[in-house]
C-alpha positions, -999 to 999 in steps of 0.1 A, spaced: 153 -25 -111 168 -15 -78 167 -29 -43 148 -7 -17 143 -2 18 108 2 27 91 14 60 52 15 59 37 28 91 -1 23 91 -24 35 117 -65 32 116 -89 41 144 -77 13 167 -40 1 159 -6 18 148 19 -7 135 50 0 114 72 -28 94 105 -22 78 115 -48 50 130 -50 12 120 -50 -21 123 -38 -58 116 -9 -76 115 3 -109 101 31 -131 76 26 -164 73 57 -180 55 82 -155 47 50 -130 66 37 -107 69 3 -92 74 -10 -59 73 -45 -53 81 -70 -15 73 -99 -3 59 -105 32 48 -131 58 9 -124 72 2 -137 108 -7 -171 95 29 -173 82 13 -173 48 34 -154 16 21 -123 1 37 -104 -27 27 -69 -27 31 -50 -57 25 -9 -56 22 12 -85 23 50 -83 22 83 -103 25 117 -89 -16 114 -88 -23 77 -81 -17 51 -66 -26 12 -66 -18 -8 -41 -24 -50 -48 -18 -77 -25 -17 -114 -34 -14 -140 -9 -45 -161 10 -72 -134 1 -60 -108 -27 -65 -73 -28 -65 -43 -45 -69 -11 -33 -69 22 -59 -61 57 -46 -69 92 -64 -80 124 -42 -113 130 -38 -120 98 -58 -150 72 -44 -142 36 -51 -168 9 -46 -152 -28 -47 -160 -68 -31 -132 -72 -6 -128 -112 -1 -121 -120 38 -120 -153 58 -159 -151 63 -165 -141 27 -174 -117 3 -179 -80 15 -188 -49 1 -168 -15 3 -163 18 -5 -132 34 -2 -126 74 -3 -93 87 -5 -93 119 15 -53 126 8 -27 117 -13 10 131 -14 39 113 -35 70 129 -32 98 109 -55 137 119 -52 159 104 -67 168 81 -39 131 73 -31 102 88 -23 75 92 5 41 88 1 11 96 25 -22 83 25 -52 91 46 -86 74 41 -116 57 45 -129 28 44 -170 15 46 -176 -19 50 -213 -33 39 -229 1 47 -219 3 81 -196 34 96 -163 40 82 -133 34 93 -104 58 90 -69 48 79 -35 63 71 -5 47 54 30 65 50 52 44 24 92 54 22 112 36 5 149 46 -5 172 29 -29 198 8 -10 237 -8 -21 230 -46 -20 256 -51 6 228 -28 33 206 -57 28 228 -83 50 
């Protein structure tokens, strides 16, 4: 297990944002894991874990409403999304996918779309980079 740096920038078709905090990572066989712990707006915990191959990724969130999101190009996911006024319906496409590992990281680019209940989509991209850091960079 090694200590990362992580930057996820995530834009949809309203907002940008971009956070920059630390985790863990570690490798499985072919999948890698990333795992950080975050505050949400309530100032309620959420551990996050991401798992990753060079042609999939899942991405899980635990914390108030859990979450778990499944990436593979070209791939159609239909899946209940719980939210603070229940139960909803979605379908997720994943319209690109790039992971590029290195040795002291990697970089990994997302770009789809979401459908909530039927309605129109929404589109969304998330870049994930996270390099391997010396304990000390973490003070």
């Amino acid at each position: 297990m090694r200590e990362a740096k992580i930057t996820i920038k995530t834009k949809d078709d309203f907002n940008e944002t971009e956070i920059i905090l630390y985790g863990e990572s570690w490798t499985e066989g072919d999948t890698q894991f990333l795992v950080y712990v975050d505050k949400s707006q309530e100032d309620k915990t959420n551990k996050t874990v991401i798992a990753f191959d060079d042609n999939s990724l899942s991405y899980q969130k635990y914390g108030k409403y859990n979450m778990e999101l499944n990436f593979e190009i070209n791939n159609k996911l239909n899946f209940p999304l719980e939210t603070e006024y229940g139960t909803m319906a979605v379908e997720l496409s994943t319209k690109k996918l790039v992971i590029e590992r290195t040795e002291k990281g990697a970089n990994i680019d997302i770009d789809y779309t979401l459908i909530f209940s039927e309605t129109q989509g929404v589109n969304y991209s998330i870049n994930i980079e996270f390099k391997y850091v010396l304990s000390k960079e973490m003070i």
